[in-house]
N, CA, C and O atoms as a GROMACS GRO file, in nm:
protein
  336
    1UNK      N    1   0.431  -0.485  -1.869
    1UNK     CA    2   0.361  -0.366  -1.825
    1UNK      C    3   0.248  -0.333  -1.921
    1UNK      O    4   0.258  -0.361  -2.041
    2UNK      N    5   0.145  -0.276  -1.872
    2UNK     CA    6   0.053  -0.229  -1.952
    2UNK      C    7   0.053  -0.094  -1.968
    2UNK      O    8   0.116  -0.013  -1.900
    3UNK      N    9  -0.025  -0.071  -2.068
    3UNK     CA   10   0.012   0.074  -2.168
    3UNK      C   11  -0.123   0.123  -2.194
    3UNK      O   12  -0.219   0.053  -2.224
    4UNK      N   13  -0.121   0.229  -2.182
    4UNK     CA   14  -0.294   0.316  -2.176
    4UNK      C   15  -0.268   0.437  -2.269
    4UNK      O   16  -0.156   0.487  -2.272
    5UNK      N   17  -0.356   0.479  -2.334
    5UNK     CA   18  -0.380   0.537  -2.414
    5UNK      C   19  -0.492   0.682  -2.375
    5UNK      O   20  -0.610   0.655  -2.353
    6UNK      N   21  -0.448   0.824  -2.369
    6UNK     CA   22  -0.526   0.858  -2.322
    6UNK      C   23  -0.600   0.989  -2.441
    6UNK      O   24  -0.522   1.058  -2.507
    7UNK      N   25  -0.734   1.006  -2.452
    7UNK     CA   26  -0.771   1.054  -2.619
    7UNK      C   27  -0.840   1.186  -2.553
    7UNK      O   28  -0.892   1.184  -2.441
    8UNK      N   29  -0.835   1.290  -2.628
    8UNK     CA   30  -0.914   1.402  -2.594
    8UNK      C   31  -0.907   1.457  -2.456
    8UNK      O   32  -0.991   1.493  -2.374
    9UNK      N   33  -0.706   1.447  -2.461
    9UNK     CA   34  -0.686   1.590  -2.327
    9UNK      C   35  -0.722   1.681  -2.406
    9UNK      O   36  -0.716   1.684  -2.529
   10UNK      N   37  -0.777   1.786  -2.304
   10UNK     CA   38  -0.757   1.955  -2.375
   10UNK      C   39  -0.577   1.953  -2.379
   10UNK      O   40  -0.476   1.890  -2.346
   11UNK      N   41  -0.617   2.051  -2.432
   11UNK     CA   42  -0.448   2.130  -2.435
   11UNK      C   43  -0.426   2.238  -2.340
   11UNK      O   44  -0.309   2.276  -2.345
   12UNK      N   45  -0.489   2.292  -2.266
   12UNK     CA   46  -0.483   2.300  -2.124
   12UNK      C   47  -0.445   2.232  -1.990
   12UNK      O   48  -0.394   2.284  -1.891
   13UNK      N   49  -0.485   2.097  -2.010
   13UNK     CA   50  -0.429   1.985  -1.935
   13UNK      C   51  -0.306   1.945  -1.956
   13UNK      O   52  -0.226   1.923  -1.866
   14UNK      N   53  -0.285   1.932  -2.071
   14UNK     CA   54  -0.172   1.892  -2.144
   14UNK      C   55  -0.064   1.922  -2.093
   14UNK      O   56   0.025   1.852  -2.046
   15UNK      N   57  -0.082   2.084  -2.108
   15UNK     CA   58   0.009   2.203  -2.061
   15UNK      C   59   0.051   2.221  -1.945
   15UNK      O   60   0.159   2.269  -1.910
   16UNK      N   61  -0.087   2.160  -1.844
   16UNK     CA   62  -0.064   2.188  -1.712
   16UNK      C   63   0.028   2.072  -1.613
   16UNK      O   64   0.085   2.071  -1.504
   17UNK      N   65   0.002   1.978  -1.730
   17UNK     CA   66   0.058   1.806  -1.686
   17UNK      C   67   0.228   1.849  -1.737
   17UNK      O   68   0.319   1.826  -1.658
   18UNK      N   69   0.251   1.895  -1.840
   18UNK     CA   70   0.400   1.887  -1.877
   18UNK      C   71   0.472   2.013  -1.763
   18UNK      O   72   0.590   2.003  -1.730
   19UNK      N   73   0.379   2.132  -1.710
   19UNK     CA   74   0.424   2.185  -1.622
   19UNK      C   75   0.433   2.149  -1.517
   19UNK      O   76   0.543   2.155  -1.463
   20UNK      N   77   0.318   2.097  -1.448
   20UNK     CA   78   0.333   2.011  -1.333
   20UNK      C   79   0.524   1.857  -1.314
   20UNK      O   80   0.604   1.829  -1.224
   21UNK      N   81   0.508   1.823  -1.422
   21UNK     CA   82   0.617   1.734  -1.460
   21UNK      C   83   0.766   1.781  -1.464
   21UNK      O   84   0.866   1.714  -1.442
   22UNK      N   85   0.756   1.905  -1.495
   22UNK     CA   86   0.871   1.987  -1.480
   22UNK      C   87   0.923   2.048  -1.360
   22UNK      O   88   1.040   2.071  -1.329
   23UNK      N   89   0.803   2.074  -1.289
   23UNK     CA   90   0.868   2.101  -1.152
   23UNK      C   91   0.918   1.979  -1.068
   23UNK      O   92   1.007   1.981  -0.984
   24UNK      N   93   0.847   1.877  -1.105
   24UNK     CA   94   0.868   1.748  -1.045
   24UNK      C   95   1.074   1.694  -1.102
   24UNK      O   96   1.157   1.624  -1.043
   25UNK      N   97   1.079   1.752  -1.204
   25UNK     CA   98   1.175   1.678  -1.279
   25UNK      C   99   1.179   1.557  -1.356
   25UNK      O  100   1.279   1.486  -1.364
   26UNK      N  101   1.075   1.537  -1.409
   26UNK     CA  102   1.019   1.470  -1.478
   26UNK      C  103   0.911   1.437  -1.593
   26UNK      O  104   0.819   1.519  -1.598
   27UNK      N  105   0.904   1.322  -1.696
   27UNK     CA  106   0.872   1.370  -1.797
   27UNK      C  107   0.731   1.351  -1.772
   27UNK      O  108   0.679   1.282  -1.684
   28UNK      N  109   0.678   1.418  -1.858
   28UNK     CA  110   0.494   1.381  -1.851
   28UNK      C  111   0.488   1.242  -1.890
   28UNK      O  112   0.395   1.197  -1.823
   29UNK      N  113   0.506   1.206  -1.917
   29UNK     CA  114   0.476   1.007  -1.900
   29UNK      C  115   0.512   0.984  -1.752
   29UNK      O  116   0.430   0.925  -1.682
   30UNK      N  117   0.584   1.011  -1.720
   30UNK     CA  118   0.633   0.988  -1.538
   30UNK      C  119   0.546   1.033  -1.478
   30UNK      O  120   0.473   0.954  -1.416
   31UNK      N  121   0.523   1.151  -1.473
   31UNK     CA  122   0.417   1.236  -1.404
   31UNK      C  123   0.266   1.162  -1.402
   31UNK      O  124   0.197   1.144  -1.302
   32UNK      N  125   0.236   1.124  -1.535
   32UNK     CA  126   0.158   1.064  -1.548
   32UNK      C  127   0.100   0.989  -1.474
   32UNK      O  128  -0.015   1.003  -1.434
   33UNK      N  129   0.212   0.857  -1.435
   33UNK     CA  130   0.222   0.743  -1.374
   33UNK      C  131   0.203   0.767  -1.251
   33UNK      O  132   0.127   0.695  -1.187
   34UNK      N  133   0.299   0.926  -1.164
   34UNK     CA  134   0.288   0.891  -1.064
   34UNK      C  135   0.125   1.006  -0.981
   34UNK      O  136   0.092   1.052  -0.872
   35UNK      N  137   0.090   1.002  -1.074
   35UNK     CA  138  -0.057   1.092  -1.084
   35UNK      C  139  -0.159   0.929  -1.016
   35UNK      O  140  -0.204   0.898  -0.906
   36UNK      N  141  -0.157   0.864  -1.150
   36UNK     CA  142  -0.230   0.766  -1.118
   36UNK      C  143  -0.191   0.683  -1.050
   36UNK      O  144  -0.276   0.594  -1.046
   37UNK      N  145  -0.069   0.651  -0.965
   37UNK     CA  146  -0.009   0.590  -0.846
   37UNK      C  147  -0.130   0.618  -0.749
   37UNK      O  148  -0.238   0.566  -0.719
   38UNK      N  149  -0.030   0.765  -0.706
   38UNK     CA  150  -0.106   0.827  -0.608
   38UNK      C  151  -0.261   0.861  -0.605
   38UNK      O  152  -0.302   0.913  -0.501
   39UNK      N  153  -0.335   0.841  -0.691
   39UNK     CA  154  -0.477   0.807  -0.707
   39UNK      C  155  -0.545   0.678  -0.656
   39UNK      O  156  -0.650   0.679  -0.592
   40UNK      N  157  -0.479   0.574  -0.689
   40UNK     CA  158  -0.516   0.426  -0.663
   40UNK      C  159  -0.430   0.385  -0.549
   40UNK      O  160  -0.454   0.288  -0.478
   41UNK      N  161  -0.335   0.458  -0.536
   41UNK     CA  162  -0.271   0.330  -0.362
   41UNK      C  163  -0.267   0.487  -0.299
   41UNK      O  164  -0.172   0.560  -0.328
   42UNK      N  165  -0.368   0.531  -0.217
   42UNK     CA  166  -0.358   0.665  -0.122
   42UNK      C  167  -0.240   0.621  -0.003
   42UNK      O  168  -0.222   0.516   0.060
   43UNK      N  169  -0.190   0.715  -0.005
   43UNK     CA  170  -0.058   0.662   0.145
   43UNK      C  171  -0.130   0.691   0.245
   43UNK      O  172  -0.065   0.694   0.349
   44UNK      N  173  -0.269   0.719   0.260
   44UNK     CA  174  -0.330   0.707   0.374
   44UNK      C  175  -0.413   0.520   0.388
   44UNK      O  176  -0.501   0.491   0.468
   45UNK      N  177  -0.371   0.459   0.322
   45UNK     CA  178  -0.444   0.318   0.316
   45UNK      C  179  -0.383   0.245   0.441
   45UNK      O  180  -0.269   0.265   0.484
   46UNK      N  181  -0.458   0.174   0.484
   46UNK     CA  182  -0.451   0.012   0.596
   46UNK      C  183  -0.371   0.006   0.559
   46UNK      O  184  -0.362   0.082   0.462
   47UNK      N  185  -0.241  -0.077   0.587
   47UNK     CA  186  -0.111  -0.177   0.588
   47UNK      C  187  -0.129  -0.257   0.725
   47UNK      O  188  -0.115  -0.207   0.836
   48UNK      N  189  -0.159  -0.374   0.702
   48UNK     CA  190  -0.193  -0.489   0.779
   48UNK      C  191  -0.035  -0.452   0.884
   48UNK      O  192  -0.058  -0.401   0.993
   49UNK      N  193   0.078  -0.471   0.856
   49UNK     CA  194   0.170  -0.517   0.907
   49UNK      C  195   0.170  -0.386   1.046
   49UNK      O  196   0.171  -0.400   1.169
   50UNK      N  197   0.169  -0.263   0.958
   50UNK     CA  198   0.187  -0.103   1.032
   50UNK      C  199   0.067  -0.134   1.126
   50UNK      O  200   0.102  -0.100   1.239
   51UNK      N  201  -0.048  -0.180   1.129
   51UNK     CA  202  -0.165  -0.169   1.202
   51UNK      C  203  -0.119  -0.223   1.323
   51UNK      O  204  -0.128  -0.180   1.438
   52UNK      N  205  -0.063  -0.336   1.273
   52UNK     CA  206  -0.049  -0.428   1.391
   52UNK      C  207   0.083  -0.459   1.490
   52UNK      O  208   0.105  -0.555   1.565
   53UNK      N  209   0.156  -0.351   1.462
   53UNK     CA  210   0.253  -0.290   1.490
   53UNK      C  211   0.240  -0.183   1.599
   53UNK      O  212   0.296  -0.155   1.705
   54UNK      N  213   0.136  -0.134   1.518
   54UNK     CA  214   0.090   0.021   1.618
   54UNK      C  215   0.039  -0.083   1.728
   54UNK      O  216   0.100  -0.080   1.835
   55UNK      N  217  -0.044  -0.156   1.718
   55UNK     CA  218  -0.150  -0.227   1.845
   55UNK      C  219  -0.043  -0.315   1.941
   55UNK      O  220  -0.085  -0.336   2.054
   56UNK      N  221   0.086  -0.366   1.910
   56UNK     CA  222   0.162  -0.426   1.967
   56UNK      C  223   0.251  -0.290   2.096
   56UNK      O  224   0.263  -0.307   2.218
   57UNK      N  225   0.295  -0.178   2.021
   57UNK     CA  226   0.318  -0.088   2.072
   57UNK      C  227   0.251  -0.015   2.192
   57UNK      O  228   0.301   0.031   2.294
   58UNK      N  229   0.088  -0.020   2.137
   58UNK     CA  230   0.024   0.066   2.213
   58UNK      C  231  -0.014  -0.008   2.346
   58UNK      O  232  -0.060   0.061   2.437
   59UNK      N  233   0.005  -0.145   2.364
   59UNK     CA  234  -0.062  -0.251   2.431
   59UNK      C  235   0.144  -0.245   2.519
   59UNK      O  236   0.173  -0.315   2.616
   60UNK      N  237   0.204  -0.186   2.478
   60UNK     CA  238   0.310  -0.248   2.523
   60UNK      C  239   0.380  -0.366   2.522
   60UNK      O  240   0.434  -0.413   2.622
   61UNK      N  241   0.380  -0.402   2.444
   61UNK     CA  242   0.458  -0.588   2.417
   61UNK      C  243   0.544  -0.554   2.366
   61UNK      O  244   0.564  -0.489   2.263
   62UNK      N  245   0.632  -0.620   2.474
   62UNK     CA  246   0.777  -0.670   2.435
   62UNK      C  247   0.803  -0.829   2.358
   62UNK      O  248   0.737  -0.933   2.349
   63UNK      N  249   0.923  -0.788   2.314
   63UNK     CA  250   0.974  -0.943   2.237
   63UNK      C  251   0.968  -1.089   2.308
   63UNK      O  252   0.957  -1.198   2.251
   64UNK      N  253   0.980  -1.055   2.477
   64UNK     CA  254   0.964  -1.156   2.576
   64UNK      C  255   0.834  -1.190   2.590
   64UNK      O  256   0.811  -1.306   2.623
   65UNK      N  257   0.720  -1.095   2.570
   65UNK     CA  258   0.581  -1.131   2.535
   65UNK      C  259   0.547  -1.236   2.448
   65UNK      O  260   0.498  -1.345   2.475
   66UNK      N  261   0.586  -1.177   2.312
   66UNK     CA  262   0.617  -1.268   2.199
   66UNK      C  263   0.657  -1.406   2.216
   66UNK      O  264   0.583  -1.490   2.164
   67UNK      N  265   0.760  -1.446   2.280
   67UNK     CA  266   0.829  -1.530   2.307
   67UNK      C  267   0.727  -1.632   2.362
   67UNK      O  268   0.685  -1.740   2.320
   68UNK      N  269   0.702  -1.548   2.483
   68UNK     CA  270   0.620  -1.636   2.612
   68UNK      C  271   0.520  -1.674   2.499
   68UNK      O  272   0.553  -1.786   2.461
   69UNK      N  273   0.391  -1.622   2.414
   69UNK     CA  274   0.266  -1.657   2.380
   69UNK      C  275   0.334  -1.768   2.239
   69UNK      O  276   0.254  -1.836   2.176
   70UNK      N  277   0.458  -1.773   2.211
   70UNK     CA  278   0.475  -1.906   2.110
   70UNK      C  279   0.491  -2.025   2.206
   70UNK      O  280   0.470  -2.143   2.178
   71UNK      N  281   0.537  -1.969   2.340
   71UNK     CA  282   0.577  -2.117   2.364
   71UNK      C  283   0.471  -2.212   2.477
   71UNK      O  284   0.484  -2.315   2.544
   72UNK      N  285   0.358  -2.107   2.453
   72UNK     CA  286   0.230  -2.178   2.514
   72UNK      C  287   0.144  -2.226   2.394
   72UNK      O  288   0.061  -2.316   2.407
   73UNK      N  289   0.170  -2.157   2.263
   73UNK     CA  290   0.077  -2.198   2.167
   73UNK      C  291   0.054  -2.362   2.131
   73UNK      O  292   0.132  -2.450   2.169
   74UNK      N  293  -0.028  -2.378   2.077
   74UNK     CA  294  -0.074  -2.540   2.057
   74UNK      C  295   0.009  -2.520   1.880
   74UNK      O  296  -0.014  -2.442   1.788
   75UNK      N  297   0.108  -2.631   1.896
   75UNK     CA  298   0.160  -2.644   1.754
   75UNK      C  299   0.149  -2.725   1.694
   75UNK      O  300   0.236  -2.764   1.616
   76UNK      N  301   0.029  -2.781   1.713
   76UNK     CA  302  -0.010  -2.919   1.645
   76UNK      C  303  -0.114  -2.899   1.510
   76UNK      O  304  -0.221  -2.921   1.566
   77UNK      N  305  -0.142  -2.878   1.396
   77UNK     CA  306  -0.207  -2.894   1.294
   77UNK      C  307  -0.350  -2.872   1.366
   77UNK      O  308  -0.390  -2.955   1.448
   78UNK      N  309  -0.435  -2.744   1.328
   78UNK     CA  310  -0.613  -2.750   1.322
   78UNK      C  311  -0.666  -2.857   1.253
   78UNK      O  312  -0.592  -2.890   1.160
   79UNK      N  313  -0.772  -2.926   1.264
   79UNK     CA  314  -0.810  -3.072   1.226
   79UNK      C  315  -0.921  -2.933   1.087
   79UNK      O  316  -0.946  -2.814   1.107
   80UNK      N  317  -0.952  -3.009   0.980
   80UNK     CA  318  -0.970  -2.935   0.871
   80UNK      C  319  -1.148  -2.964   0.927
   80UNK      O  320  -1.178  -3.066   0.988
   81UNK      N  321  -1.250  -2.855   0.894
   81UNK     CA  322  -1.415  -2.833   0.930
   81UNK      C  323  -1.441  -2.958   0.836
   81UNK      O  324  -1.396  -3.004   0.732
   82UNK      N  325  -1.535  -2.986   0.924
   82UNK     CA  326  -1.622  -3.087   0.844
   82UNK      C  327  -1.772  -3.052   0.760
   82UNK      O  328  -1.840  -2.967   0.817
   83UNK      N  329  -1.827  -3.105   0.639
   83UNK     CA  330  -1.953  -3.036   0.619
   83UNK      C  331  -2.067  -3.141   0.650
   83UNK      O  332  -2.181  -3.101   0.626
   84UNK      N  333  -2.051  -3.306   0.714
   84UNK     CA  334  -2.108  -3.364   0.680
   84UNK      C  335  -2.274  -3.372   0.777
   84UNK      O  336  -2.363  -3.448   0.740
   0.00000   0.00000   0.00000
């Protein structure tokens, strides 16, 4: 894991981070973490899998759909692009 170092909180912040952490139940190093979690991965982000989930749903496909479009698919190896 990596370890960050952070220089010249006020002590206002400080204060407000160890309070904030306390209501949470947790220590300001936790809090910390899950400060900058929730900064960098928003739970409003794309998820490939959820997207395409919703579009299977909304389109109505069933598992017998599924079924049917593997067993028409071509399962033979794509021949690799050529550049020549």
């Amino acid at each position: 894991m990596v370890a960050v170092t952070i220089r010249n909180l006020s002590e206002e912040a400080h204060r407000a981070l160890k309070m904030r952490a306390a209501e949470h139940n947790r220590s300001a190093e936790a809090e910390m973490r899950a400060i900058l979690e929730a900064a960098v991965r928003p739970v409003g982000r794309l998820r490939l899998g959820t997207a395409l989930s919703d579009i299977g749903r909304k389109a109505e496909l069933t598992n017998a759909d599924i079924e049917a479009l593997g067993q028409v698919r071509d399962s033979k190896p794509a021949e690799p692009i050529g550049f020549e």
